[in-house]
N, C-alpha and C positions, 0 to 999 in steps of 0.2 A: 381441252382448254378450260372449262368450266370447273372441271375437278381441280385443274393444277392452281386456278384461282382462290378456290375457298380452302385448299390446302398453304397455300401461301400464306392468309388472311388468317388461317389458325397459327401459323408458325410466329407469324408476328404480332399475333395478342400474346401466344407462351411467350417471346422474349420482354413485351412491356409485364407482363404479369411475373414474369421471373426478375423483373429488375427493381416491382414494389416491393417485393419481399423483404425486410430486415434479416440479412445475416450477419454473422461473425466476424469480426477482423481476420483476413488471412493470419496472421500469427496466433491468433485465438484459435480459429477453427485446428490450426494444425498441434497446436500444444494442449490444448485445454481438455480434447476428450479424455487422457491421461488421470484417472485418479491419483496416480502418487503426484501427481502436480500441484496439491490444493496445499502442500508447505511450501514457502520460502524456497527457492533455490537460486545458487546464481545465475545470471542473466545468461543465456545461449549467446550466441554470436550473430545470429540471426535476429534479434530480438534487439539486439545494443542501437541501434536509431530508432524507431520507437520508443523506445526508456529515454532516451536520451533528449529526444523531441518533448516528451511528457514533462520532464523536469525542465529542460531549457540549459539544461547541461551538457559540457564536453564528454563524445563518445571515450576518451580513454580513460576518465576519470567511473563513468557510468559503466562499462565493462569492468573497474577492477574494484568496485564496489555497487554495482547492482543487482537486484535481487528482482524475482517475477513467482508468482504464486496463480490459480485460478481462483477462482467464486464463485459457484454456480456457475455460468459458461463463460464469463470474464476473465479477460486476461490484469492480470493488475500488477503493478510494478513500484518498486522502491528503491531510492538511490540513499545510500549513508551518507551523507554529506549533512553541512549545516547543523548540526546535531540532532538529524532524521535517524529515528530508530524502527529497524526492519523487523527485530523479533518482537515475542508478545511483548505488551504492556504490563507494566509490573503496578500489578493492583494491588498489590498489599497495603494492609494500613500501618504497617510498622516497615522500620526503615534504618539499618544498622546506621549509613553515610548520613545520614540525619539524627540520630541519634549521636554519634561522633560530635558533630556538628554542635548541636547543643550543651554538649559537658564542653566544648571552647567557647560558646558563643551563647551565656544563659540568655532569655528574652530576645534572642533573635527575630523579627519579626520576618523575615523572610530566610531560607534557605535556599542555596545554589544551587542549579539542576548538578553540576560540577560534585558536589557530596550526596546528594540525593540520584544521580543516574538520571540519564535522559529518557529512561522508558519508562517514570514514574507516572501516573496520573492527575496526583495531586499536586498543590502547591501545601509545602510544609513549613512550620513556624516553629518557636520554642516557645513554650510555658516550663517558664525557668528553665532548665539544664534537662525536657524530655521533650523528644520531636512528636508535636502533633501535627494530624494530615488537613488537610483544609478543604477549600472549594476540588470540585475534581477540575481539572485545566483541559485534558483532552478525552475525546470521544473514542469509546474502543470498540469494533467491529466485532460480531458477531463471532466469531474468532478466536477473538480474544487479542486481535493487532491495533496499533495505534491508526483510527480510521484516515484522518488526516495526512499520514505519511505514507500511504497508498493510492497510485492513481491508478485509472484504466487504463490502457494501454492500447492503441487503436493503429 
């Protein structure tokens, strides 16, 4: 009796002790050990309510434009919509659609993501008829992705 008592007593500190632990999202743990997973891919089918919860978007829209990638052990997710851009962020400081943009529009003070790409970083302007870059607007991950247009996915 005395044995089956502190054998019980240890069973159930392992299960409070197994329950502090921080682990993984079940869809993290099962996708993420995977190194070819750290690019972009489309969303699995098992993964489309999770993405879809994260954004606050409809599953059939988020299946046929969502995208899940890892991070270190994260699972992280992006949907194209809204003019959310899933590949890298395009850092460059020259900029053809902006330069376009400026031989129509000398002294432009702003450029449209619309001729500059929505994967730009900066906001662009015209000095006369050549596009220069500006402030940077969004933050890019480590990566090299637009940080903001990636979420966790839990």
């Amino acid at each position: 009796m005395r044995r089956a008592g502190v054998l019980a007593i240890m069973f159930y500190g392992l299960l409070i002790l197994a329950s502090a632990v921080p682990t993984r999202t079940a869809s993290a743990a099962g996708y993420c050990p995977n190194p070819e997973h750290a690019r972009p891919a489309k969303v699995p089918a098992e993964l489309v309510p999770a993405l879809a919860a994260a954004f606050g978007a409809d599953k059939d829209a988020v299946r046929n434009g969502g995208f899940v990638r890892c991070v270190g052990g994260k699972l992280m997710g992006c949907y194209v919509g809204a003019n959310l851009n899933c590949d890298k962020a395009d850092m460059r400081r020259s900029s053809y659609g902006a330069a376009a943009w400026c031989r129509d529009h000398p002294g432009a003070t702003d450029i449209p993501m619309a001729a500059t790409g929505h994967d730009t970083i900066y906001a662009w302007s015209c000095k006369g008829s050549h596009a220069v870059p500006g402030k940077m607007i969004m933050k890019v991950d480590r990566q090299g992705y637009v940080a903001d247009n990636w979420k966790e996915l839990h």
